[in-house]
Backbone as XML, in Angstrom:
<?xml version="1.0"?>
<chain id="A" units="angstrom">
  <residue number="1" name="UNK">
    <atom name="N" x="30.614" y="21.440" z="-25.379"/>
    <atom name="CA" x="29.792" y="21.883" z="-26.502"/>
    <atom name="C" x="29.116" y="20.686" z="-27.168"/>
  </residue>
  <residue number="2" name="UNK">
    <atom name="N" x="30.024" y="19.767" z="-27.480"/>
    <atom name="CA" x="29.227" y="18.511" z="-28.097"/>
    <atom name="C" x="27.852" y="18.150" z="-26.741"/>
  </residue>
  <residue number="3" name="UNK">
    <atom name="N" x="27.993" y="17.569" z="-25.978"/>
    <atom name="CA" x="27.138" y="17.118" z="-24.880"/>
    <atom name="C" x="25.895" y="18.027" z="-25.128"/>
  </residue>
  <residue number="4" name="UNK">
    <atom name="N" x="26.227" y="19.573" z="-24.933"/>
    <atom name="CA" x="25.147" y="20.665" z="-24.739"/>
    <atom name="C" x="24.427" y="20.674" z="-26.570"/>
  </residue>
  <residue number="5" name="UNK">
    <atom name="N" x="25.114" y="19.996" z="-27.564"/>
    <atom name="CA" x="24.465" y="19.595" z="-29.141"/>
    <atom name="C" x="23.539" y="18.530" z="-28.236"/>
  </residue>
  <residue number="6" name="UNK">
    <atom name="N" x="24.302" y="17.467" z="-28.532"/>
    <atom name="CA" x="23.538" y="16.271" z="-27.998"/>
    <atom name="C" x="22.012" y="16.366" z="-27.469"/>
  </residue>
  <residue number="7" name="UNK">
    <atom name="N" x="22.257" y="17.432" z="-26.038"/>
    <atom name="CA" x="20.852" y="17.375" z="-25.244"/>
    <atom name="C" x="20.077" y="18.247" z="-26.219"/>
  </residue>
  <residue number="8" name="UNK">
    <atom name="N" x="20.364" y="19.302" z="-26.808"/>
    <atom name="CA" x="19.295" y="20.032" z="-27.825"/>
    <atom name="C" x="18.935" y="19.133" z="-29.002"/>
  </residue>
  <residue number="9" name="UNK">
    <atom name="N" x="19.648" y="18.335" z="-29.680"/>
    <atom name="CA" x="19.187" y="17.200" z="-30.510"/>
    <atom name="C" x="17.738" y="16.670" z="-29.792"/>
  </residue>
  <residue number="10" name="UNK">
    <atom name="N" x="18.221" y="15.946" z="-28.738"/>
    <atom name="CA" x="16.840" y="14.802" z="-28.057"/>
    <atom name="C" x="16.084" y="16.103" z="-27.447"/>
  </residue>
  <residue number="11" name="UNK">
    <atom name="N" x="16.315" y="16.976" z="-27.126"/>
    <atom name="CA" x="14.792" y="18.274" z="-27.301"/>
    <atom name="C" x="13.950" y="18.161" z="-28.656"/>
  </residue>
  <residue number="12" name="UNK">
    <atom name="N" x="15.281" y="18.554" z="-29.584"/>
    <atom name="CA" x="14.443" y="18.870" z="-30.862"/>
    <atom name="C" x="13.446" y="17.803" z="-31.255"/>
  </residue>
  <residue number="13" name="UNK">
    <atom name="N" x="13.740" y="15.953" z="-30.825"/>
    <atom name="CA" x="12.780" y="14.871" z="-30.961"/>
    <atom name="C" x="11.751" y="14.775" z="-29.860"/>
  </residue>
  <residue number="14" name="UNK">
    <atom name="N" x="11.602" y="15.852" z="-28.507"/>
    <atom name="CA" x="10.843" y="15.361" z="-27.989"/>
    <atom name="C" x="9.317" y="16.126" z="-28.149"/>
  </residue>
  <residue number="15" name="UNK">
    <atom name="N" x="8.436" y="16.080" z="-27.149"/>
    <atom name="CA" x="7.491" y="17.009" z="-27.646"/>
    <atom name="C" x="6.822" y="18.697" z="-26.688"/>
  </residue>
  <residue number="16" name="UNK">
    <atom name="N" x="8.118" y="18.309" z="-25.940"/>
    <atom name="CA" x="8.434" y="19.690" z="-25.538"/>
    <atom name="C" x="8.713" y="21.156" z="-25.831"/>
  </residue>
  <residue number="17" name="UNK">
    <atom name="N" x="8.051" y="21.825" z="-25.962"/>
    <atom name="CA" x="8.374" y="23.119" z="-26.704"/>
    <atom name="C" x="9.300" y="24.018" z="-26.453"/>
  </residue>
  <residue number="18" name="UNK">
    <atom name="N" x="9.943" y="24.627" z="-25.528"/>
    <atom name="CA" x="11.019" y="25.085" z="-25.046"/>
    <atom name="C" x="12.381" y="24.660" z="-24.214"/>
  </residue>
  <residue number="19" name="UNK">
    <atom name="N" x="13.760" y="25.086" z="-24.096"/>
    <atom name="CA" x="14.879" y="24.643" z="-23.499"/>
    <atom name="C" x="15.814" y="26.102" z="-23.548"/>
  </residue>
  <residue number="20" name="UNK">
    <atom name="N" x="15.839" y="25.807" z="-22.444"/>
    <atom name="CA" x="16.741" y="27.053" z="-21.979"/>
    <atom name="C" x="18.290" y="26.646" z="-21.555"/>
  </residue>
  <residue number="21" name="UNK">
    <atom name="N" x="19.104" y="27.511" z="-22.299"/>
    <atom name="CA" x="20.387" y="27.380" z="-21.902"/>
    <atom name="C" x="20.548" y="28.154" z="-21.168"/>
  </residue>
  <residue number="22" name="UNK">
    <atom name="N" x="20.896" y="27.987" z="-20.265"/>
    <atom name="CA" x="21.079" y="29.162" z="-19.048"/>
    <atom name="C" x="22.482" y="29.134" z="-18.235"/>
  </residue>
  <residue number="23" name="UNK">
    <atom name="N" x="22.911" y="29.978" z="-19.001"/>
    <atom name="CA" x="24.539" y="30.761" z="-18.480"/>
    <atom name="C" x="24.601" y="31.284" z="-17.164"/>
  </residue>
  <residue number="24" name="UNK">
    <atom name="N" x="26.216" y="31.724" z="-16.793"/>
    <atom name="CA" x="25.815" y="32.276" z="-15.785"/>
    <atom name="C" x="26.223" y="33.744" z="-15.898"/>
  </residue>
  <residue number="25" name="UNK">
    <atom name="N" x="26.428" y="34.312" z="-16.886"/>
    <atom name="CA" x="26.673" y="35.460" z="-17.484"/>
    <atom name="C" x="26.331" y="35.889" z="-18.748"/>
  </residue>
  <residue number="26" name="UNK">
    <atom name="N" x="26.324" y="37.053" z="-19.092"/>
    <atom name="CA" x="25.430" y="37.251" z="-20.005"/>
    <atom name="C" x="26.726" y="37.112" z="-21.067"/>
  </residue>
  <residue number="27" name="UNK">
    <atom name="N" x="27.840" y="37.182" z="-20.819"/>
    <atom name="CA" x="28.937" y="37.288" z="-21.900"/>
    <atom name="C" x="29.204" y="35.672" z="-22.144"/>
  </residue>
  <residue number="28" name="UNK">
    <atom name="N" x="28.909" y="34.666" z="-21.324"/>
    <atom name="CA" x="29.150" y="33.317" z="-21.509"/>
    <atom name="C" x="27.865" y="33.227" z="-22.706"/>
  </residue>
  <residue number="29" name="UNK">
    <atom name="N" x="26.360" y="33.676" z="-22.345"/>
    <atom name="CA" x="25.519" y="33.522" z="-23.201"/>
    <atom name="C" x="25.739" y="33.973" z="-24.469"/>
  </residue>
  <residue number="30" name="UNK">
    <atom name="N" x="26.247" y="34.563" z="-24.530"/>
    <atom name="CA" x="26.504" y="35.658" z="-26.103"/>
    <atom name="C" x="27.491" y="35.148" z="-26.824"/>
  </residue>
  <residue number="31" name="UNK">
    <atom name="N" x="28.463" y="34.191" z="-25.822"/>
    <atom name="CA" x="29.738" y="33.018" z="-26.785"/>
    <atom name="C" x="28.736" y="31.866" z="-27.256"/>
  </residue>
  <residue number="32" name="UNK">
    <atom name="N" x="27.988" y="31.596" z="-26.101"/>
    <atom name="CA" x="27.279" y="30.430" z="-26.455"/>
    <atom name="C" x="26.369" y="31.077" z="-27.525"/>
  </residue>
  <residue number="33" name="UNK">
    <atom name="N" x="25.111" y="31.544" z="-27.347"/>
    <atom name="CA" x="24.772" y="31.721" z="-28.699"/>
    <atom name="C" x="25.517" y="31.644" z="-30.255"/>
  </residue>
  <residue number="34" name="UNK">
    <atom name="N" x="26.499" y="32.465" z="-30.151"/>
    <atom name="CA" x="27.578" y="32.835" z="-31.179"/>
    <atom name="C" x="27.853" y="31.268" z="-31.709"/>
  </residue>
  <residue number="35" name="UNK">
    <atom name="N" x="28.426" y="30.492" z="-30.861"/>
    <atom name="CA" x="28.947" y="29.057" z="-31.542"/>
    <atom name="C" x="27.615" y="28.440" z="-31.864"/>
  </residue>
  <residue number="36" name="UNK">
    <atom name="N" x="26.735" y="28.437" z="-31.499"/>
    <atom name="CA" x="25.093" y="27.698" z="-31.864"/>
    <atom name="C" x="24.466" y="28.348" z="-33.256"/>
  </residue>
  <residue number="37" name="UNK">
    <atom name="N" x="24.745" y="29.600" z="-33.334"/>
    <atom name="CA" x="23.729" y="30.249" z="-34.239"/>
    <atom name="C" x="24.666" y="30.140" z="-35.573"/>
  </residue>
  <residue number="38" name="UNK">
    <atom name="N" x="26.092" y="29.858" z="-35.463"/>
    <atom name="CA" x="26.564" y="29.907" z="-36.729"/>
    <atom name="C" x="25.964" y="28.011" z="-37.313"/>
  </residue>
  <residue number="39" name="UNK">
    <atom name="N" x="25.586" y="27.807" z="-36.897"/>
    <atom name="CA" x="24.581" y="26.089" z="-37.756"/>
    <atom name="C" x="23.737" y="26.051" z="-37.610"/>
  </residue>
  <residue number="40" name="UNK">
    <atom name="N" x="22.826" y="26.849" z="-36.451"/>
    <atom name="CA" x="21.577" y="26.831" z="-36.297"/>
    <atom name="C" x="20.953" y="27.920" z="-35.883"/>
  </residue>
  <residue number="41" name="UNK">
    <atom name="N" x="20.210" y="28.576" z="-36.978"/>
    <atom name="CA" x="19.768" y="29.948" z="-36.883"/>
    <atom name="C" x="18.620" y="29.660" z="-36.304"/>
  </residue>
  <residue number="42" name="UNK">
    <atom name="N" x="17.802" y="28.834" z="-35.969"/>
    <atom name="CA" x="16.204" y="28.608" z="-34.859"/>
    <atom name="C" x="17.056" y="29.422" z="-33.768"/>
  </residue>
  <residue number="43" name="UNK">
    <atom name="N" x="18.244" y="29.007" z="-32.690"/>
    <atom name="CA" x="18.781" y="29.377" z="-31.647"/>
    <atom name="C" x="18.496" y="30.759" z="-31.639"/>
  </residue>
  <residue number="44" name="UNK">
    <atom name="N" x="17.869" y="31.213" z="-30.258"/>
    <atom name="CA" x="17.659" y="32.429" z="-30.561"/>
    <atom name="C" x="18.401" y="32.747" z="-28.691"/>
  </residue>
  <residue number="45" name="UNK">
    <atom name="N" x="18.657" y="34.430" z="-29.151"/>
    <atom name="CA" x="19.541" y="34.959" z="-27.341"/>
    <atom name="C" x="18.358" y="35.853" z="-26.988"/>
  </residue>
  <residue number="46" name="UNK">
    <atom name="N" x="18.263" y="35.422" z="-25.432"/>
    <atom name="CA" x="17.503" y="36.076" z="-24.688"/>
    <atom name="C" x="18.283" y="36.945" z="-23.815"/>
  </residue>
  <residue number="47" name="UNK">
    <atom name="N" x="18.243" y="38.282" z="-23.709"/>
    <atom name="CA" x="18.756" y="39.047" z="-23.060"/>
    <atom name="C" x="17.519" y="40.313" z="-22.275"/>
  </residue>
  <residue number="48" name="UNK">
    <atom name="N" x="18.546" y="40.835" z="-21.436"/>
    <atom name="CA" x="17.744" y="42.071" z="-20.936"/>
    <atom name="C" x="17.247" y="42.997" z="-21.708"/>
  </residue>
  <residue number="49" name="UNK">
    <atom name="N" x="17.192" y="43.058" z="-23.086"/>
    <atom name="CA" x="17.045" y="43.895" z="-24.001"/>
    <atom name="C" x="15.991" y="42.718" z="-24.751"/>
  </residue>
  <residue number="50" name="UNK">
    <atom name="N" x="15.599" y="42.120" z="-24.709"/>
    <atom name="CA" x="14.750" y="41.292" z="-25.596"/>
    <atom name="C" x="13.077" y="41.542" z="-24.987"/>
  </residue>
  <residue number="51" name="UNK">
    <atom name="N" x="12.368" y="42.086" z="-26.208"/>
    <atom name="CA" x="11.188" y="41.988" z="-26.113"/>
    <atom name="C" x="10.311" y="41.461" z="-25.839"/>
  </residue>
  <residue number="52" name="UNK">
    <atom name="N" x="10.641" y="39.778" z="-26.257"/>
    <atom name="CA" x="9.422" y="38.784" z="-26.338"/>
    <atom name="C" x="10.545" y="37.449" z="-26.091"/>
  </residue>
  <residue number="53" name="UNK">
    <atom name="N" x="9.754" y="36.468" z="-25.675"/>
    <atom name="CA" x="9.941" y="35.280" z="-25.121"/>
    <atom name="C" x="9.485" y="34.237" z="-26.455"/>
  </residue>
  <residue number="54" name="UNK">
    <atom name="N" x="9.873" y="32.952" z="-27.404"/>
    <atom name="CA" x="9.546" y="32.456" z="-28.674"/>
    <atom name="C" x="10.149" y="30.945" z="-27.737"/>
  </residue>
  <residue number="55" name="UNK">
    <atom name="N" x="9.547" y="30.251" z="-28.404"/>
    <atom name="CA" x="9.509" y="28.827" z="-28.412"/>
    <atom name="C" x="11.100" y="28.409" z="-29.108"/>
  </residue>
  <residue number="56" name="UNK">
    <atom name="N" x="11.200" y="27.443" z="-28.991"/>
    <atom name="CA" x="12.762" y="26.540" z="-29.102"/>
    <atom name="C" x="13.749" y="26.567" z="-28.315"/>
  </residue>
  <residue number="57" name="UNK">
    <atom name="N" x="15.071" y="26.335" z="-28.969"/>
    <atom name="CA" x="16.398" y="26.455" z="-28.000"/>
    <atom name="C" x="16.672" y="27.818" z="-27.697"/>
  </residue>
  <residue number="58" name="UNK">
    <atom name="N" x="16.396" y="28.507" z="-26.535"/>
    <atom name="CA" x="16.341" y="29.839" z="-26.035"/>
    <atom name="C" x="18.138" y="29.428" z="-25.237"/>
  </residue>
  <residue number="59" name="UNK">
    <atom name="N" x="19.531" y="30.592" z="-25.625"/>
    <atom name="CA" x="20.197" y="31.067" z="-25.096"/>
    <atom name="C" x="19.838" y="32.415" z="-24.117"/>
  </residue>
  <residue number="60" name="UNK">
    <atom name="N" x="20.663" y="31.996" z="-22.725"/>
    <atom name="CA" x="19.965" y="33.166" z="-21.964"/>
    <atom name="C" x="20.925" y="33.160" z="-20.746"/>
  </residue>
  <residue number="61" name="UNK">
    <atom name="N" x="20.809" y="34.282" z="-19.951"/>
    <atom name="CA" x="21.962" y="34.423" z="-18.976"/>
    <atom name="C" x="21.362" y="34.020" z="-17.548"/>
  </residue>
  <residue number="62" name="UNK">
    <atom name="N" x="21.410" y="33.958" z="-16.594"/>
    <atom name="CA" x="20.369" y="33.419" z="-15.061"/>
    <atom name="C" x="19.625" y="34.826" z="-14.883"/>
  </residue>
  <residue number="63" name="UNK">
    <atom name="N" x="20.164" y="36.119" z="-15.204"/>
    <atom name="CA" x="19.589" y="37.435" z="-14.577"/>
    <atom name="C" x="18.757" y="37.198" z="-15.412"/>
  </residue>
  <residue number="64" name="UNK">
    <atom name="N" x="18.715" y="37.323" z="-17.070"/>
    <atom name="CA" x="17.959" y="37.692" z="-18.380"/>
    <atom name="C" x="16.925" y="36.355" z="-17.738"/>
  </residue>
  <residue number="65" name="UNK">
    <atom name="N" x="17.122" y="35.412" z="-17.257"/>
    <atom name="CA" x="16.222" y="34.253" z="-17.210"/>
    <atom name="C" x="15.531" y="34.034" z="-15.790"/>
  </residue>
  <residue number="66" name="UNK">
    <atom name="N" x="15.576" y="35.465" z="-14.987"/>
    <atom name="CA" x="15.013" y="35.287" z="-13.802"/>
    <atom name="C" x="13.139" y="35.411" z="-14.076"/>
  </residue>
  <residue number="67" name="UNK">
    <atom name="N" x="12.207" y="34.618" z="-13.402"/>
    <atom name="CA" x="10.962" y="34.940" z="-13.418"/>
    <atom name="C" x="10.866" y="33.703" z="-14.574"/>
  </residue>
  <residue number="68" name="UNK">
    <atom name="N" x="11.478" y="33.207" z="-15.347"/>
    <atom name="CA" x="10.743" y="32.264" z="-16.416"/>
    <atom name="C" x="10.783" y="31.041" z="-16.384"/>
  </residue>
  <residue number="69" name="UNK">
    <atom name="N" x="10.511" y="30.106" z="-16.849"/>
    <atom name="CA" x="10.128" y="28.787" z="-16.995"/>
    <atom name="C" x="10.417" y="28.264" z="-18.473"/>
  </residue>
  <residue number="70" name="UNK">
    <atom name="N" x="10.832" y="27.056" z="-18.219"/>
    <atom name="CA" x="11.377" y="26.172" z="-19.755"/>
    <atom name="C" x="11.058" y="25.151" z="-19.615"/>
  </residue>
  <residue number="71" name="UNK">
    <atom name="N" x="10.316" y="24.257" z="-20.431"/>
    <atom name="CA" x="9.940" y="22.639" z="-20.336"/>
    <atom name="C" x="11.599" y="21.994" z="-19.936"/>
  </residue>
  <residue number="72" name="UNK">
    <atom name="N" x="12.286" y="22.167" z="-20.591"/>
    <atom name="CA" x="13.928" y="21.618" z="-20.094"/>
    <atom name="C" x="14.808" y="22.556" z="-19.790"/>
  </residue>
  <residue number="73" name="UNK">
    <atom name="N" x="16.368" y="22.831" z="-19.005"/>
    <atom name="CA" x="17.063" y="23.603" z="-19.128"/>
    <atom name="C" x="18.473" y="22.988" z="-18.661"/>
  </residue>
  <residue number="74" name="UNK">
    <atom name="N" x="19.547" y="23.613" z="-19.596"/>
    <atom name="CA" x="20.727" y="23.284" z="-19.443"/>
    <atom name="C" x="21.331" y="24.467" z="-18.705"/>
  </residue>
  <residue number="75" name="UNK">
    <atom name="N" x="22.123" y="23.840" z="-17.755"/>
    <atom name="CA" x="23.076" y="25.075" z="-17.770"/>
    <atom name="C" x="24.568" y="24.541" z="-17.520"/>
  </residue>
  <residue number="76" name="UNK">
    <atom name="N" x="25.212" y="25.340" z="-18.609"/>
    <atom name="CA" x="26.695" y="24.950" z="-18.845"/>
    <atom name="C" x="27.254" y="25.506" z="-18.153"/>
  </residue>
  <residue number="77" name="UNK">
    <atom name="N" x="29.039" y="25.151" z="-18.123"/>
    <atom name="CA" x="29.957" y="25.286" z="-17.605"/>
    <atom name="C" x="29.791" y="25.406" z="-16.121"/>
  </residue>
  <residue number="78" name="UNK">
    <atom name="N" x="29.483" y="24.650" z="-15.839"/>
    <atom name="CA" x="28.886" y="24.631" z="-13.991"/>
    <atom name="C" x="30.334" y="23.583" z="-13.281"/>
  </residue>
  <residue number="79" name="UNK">
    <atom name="N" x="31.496" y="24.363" z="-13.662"/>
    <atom name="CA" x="32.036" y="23.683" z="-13.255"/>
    <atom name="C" x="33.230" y="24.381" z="-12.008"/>
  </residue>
  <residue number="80" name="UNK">
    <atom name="N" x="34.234" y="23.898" z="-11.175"/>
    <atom name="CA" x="34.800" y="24.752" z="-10.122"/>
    <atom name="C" x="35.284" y="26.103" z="-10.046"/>
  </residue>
  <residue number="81" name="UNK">
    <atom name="N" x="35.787" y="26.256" z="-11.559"/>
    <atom name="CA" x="36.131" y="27.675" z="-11.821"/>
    <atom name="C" x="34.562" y="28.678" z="-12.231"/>
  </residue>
  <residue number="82" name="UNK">
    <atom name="N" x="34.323" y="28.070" z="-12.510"/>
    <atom name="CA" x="32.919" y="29.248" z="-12.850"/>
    <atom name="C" x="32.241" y="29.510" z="-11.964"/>
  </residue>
  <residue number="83" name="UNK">
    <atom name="N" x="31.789" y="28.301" z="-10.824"/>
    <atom name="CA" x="30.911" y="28.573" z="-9.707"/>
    <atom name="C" x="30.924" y="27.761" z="-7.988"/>
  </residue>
  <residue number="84" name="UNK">
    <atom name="N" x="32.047" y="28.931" z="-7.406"/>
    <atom name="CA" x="32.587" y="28.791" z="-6.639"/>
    <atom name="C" x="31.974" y="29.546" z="-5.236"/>
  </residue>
  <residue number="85" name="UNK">
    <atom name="N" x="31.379" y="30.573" z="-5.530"/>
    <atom name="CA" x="30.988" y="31.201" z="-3.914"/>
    <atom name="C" x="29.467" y="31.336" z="-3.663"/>
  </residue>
  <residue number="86" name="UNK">
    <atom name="N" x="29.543" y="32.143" z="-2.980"/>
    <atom name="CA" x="28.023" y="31.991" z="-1.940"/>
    <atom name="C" x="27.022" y="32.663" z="-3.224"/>
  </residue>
  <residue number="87" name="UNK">
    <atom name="N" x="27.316" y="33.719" z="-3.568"/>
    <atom name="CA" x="26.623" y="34.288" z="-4.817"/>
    <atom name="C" x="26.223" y="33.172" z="-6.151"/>
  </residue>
  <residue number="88" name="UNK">
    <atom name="N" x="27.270" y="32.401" z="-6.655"/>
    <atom name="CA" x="27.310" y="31.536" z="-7.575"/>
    <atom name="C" x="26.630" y="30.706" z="-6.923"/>
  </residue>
  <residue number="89" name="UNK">
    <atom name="N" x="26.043" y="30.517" z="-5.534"/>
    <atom name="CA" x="25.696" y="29.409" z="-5.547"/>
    <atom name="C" x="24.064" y="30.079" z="-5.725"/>
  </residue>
  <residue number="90" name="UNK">
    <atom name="N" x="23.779" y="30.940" z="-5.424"/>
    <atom name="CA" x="22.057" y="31.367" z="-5.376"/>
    <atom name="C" x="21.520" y="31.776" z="-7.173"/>
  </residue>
  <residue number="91" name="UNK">
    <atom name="N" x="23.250" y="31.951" z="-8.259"/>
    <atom name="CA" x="22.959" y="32.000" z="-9.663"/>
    <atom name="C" x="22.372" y="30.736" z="-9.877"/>
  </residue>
  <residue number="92" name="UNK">
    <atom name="N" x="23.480" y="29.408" z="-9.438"/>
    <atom name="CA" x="23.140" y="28.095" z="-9.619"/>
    <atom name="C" x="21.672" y="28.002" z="-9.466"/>
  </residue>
  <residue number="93" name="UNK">
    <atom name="N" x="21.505" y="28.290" z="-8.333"/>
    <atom name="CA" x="20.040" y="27.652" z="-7.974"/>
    <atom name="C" x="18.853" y="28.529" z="-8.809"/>
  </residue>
  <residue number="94" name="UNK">
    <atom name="N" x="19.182" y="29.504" z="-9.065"/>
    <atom name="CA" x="17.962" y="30.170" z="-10.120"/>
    <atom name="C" x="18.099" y="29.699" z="-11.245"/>
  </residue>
  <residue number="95" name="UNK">
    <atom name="N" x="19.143" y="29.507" z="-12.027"/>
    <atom name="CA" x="19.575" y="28.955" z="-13.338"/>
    <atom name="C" x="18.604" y="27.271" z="-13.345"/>
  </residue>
  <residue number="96" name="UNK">
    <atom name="N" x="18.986" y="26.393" z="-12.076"/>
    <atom name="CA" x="18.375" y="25.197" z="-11.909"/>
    <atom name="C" x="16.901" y="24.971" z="-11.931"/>
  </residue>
  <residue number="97" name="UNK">
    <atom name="N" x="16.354" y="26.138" z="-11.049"/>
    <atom name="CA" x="14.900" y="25.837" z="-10.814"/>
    <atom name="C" x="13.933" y="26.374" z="-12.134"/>
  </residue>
  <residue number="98" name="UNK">
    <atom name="N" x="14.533" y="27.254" z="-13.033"/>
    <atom name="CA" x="13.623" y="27.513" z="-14.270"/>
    <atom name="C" x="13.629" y="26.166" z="-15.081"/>
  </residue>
  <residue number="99" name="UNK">
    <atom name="N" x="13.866" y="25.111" z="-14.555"/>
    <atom name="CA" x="13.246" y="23.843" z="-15.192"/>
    <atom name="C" x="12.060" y="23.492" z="-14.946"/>
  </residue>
  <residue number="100" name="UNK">
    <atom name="N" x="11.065" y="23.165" z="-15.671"/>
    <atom name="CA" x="9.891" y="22.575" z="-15.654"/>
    <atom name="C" x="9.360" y="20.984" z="-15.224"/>
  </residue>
  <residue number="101" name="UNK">
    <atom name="N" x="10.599" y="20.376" z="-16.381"/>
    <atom name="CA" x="10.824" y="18.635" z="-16.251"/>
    <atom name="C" x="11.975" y="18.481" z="-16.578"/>
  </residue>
  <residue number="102" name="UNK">
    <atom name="N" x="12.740" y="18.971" z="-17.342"/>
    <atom name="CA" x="13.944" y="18.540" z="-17.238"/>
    <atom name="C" x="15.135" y="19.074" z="-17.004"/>
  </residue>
  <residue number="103" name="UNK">
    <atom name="N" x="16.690" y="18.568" z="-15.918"/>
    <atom name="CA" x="16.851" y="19.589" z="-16.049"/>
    <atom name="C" x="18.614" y="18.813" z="-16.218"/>
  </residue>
  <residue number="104" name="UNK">
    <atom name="N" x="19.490" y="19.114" z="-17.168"/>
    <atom name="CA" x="20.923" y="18.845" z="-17.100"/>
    <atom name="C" x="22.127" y="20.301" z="-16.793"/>
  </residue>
  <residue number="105" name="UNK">
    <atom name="N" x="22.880" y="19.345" z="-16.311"/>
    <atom name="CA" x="24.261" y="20.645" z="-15.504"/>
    <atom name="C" x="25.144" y="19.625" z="-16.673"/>
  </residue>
  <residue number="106" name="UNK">
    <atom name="N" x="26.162" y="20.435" z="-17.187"/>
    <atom name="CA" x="27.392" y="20.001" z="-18.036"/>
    <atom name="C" x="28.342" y="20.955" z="-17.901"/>
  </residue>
  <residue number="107" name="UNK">
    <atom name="N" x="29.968" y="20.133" z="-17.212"/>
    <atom name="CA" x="31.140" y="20.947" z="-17.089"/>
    <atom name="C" x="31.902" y="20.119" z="-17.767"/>
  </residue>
  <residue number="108" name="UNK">
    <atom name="N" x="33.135" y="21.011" z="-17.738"/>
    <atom name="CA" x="34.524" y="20.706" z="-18.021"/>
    <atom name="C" x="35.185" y="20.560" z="-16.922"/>
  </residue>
  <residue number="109" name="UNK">
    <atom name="N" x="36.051" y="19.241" z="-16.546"/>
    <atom name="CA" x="37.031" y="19.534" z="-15.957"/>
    <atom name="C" x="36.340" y="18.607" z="-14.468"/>
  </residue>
  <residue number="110" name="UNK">
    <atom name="N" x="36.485" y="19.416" z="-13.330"/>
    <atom name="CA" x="35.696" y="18.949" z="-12.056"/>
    <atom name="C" x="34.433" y="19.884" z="-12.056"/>
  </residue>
  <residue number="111" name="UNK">
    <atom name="N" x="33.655" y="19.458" z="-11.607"/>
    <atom name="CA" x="32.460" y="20.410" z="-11.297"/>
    <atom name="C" x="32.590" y="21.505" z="-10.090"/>
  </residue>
  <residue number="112" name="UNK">
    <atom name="N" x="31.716" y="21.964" z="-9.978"/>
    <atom name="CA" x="31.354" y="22.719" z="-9.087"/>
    <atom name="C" x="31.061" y="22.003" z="-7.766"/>
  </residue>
  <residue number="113" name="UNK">
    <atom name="N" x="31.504" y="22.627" z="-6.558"/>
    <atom name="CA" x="31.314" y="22.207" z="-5.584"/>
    <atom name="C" x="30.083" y="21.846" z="-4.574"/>
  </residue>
  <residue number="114" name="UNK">
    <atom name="N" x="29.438" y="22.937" z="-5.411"/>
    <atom name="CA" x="28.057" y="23.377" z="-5.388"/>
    <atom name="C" x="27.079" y="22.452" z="-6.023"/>
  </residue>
  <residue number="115" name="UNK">
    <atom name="N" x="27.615" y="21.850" z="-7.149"/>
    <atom name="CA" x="26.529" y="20.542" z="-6.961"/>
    <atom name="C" x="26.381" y="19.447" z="-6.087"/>
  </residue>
  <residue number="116" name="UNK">
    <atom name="N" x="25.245" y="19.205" z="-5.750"/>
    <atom name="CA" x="25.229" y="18.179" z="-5.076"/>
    <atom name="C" x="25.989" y="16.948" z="-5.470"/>
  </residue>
  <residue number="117" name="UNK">
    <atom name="N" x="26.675" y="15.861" z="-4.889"/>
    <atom name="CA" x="27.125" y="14.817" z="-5.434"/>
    <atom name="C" x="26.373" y="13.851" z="-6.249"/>
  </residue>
  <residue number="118" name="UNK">
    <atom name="N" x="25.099" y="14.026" z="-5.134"/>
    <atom name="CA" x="23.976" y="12.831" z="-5.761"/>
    <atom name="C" x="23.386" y="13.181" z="-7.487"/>
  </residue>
  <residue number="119" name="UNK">
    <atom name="N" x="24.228" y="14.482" z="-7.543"/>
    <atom name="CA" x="23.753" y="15.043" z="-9.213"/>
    <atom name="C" x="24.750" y="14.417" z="-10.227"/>
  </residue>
  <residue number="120" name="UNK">
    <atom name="N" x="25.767" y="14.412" z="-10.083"/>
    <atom name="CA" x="27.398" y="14.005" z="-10.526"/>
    <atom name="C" x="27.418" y="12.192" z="-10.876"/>
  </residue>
</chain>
């Protein structure tokens, strides 16, 4: 959680307009939002039920975030227990490629197997 502050801090200074947190579930997104929005009400959740797409730190799940694009994107907990099989690995890679220019993975623990090393 601190790390995933951190990288939205140096968003908020750069001159990039959007960053996507991108979960790999929509119930991981909805914790994450939850701990973000109680200090920072800009944080807004993108879900399958959301109307419109808004500028800033966008919380969002890989399904809710299929088809879109983010100047940066995080995606948390990418680590062995969360994303382990053949499926997790094609979430990974959709979650990854809605980056524009930038893009950070942050786990706990060991990562995912599924990242490349040369990422680690």
């Amino acid at each position: 959680m601190r790390r995933i502050g951190e990288l939205v801090g140096r968003f908020r200074l750069s001159a990039f307009r959007t960053i996507g947190i991108v979960c790999k579930t929509p119930s991981q997104a909805g914790t994450l939002y939850g701990k973000f929005a109680l200090t920072d009400p800009s944080v807004s959740l993108l879900d399958l039920n959301s109307d419109k797409f808004q500028e800033g730190v966008i919380v969002t799940s890989v399904h809710a975030s299929k088809g879109l694009e983010f100047d940066q994107v995080i995606v948390p907990f990418a680590d062995s227990s969360h994303y382990k099989s053949e499926m997790d690995r094609n979430l990974l890679y959709i979650a990854c490629t809605r980056a524009m220019h930038a893009l950070a993975i942050t786990f706990c623990g060991e990562a995912s197997r599924l990242i490349p090393r040369l990422f680690i």
